[in-house]
N, C-alpha and C positions, 0 to 999 in steps of 0.2 A: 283231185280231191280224194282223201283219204278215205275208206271206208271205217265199219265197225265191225267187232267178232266179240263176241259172248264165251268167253273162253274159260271160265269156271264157276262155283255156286259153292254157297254156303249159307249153316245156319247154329241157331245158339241150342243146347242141348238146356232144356227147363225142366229138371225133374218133378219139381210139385205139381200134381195136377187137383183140380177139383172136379168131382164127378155130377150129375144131373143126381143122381141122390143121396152126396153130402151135402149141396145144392139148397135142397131138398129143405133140407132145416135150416137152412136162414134165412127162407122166404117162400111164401104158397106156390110152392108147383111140383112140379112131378117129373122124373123123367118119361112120362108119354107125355106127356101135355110142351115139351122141350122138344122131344127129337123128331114128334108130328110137325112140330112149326117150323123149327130152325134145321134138322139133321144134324143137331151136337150133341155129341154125349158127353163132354167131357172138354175143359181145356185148361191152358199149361199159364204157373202162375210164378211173376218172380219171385224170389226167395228177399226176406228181409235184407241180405247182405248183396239182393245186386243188386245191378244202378243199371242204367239204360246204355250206357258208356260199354259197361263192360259187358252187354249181350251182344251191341252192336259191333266190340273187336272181336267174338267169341265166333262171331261168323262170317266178318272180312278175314280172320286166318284162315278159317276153313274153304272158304273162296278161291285167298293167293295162296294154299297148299295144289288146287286142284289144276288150279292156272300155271302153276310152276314158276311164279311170281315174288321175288321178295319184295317187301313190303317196302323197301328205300326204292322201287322202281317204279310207286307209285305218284305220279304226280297231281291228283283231283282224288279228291272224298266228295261224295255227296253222301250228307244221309237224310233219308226222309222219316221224319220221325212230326208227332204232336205231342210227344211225350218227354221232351228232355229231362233231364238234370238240371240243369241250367236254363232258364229261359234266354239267356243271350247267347245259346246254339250250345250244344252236344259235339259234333266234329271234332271241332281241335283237341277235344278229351280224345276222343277215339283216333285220332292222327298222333296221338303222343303217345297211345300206348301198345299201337303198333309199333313204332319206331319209323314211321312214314315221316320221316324228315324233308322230304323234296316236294311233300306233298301241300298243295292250298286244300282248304278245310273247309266246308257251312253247310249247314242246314238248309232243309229247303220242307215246307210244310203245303201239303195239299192232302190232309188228312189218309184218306182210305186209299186215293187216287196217288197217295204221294211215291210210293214204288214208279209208277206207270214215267209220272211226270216227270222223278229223278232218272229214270232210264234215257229217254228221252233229252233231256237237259244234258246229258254227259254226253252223247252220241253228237250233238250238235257243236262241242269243243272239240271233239276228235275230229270232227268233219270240215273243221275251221282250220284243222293243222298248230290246235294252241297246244293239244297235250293227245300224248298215243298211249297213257296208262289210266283207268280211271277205274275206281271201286264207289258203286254203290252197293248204299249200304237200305233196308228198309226195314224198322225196327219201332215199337213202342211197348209202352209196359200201363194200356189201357185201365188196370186194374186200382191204378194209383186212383182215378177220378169216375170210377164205377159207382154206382147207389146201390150198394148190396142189397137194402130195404124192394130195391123196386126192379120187378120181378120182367119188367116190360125189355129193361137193360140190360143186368145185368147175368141173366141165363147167357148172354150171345156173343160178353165180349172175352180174350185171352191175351197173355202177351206173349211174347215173339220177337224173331232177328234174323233174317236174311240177307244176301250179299250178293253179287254177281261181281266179277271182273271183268270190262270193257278195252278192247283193244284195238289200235292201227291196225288195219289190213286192208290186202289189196283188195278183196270181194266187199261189198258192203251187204251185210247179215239185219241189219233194221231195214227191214223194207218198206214199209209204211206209217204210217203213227194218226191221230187224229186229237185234238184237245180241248173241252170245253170245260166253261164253269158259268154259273149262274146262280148272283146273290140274291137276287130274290126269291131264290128256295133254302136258303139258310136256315129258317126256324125250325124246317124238316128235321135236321139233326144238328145239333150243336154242343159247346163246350163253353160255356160263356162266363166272362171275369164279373163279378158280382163284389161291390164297391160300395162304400158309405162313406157320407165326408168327413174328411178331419181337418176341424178350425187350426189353422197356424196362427192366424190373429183375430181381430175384430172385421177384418176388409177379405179376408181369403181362406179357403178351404181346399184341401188338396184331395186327393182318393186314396182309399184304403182298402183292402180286402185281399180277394181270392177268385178262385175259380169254382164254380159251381160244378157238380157231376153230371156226365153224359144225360142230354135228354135228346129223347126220339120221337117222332110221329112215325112208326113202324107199316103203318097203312100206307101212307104218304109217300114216302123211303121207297117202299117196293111199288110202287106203281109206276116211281120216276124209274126207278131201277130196269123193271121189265120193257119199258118204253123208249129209254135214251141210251141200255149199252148195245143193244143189236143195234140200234142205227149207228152209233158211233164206231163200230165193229166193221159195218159193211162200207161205213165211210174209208177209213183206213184202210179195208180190204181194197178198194177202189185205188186210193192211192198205190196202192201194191201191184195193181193190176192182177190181182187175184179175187177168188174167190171162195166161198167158205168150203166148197170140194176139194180145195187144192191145202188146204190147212189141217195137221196131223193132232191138234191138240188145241184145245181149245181151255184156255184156260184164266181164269174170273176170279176178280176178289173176294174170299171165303164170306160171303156175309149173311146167306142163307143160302140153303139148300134149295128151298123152292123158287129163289132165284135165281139159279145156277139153272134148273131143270128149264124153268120158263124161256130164259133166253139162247139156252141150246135149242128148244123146242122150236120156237120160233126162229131159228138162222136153222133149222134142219140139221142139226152136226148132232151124229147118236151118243147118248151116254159113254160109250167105251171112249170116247176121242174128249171127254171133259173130266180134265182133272180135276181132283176134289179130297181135301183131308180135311173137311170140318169138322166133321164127325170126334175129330180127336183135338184139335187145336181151337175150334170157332172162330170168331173174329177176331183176328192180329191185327187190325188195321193196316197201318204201310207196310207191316211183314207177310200179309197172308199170300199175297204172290211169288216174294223169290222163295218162302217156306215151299208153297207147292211143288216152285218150280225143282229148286234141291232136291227134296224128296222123292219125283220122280225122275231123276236126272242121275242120284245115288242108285234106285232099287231097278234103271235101268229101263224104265220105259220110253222118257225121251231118249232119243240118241243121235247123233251128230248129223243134221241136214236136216233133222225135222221143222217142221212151220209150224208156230205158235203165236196163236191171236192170243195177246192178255189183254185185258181190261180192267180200270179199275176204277171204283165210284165209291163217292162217301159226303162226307160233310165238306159243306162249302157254298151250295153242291159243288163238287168236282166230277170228273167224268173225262175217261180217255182211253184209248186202244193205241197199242204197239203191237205190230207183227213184225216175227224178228225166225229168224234160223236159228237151231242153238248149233257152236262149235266154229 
């Protein structure tokens, strides 16, 4: 059976940014009252002119440049997104404008966790012998269904596009994984379609509407947060036959800061070994992991044989840990 290699990373470059106080003025709060809570000062906003499509090719090329990978060599796209373009999936946009012709295309939605889960989900076809090239992709543009008005949400989310390329080899580099979801904590955080009837005649009435903007119970959130990603961590580690001393990087879907601290705390792994660029991105949802991971993979802290526990938790709830080698 084949294994899997991690063999490049990318991400979409978003020059707009919003700060914690231009922030400031479109709703009560402050940057202390932000960076005490969340550790973001700042995050990166699409531009009128882009689409979800084209951040998410902006950083599968920068992926298959690093991979040495042309893009017709790819045979799988996943991308994890809750933000399409399209509601009947994003992919095939982004497989057309690669020029990833050989490649099969879809979406796959596990909100914050959706990174984690599409890593995962590709490693399992490579491991089946159905395809030895596979790009994920983990990308949304959060800002589309933000309530600017409310100050609870809308400090903590940004958008974002990261990419990894997955590959045949003879080592297998995922070394463990763990995955849960649980819908009776869904009201915690949600995105929900918001509908009114429309009479077609005297006997029937169909549905109409939209989607409502992000609502959070932020209390709630962080308590499941602090509580189910170390166990889901050490479950995975388990499957590894490892353990959290033997793991060089530790690294967590950007969705607060004092969540990141809390559950390195608690698994014993010192700040130096937890990646973190909130502070400048906030919450990407499905991009805030391979953003990380890019970021430190570019400026050179990860580097080839390191062990890296990610995790990643959101709405759903979802929740999962991949430990994997990068290279």
């Amino acid at each position: 059976m084949p294994g899997v290699s991690l063999v490049g990373s990318g991400s979409a470059c978003l020059s707009a940014t919003l700060s914690n106080e231009a922030l400031s003025h479109l709703v009560d709060t402050t940057d202390e009252w932000i960076v005490s809570r969340t550790g973001i000062r700042q995050r990166h906003l699409a531009a009128a002119e882009d689409s979800l499509g084209s951040l998410a090719a902006q950083a599968a090329r920068q992926a298959l440049a690093m991979a040495q990978v042309e893009a017709e060599a790819v045979q799988l796209i996943l991308l994890a997104t809750s933000t399409p373009d399209d509601l009947f999936g994003s992919a095939c946009q982004v497989q057309a404008e690669l020029g990833a012709t050989r490649a099969v295309a879809f979406d796959l939605t596990a909100a914050c966790s959706g990174f984690v889960f599409a890593l995962v989900t590709a490693a399992q076809y490579i491991r089946a012998g159905a395809f030895d090239t596979v790009l994920v992709i983990g990308a949304d543009v959060l800002s589309r269904w933000t309530d600017w008005g409310d100050r609870n949400t809308c400090v903590l989310f940004g958008d974002g596009a990261g990419a990894v390329v997955l590959q045949a080899s003879d080592r297998d580099r995922l070394l463990g994984f763990e995955l849960c979801s649980d819908g009776t904590l869904n009201s915690y955080l949600k995105l929900p379609y918001q509908a009114t009837p429309e009479p077609l005649n005297a006997d029937l009435a169909v549905q109409k509407g939209t989607f409502a903007p992000i609502t959070m119970n932020g209390r709630e959130v962080y308590k499941f947060a602090v509580s189910r990603v170390p166990e889901v961590i050490e479950k995975a580690l388990f499957r590894a036959d490892l353990t959290t001393q033997d793991i060089d990087w530790l690294l967590l879907h950007q969705a607060n800061q004092r969540i990141l601290d809390a559950v390195a705390e608690r698994l014993q792994v010192s700040p130096e070994r937890v990646l973190s660029n909130m502070a400048d991105h906030g919450n990407t949802s499905a991009a805030s992991i391979p953003l990380a991971l890019d970021e430190a993979v570019r400026a050179g802290r990860i580097q080839p044989g390191d062990t890296i526990a990610a995790a990643g938790f959101g709405a759903g709830l979802t929740w999962g840990s991949a430990i994997f080698q990068w290279g």
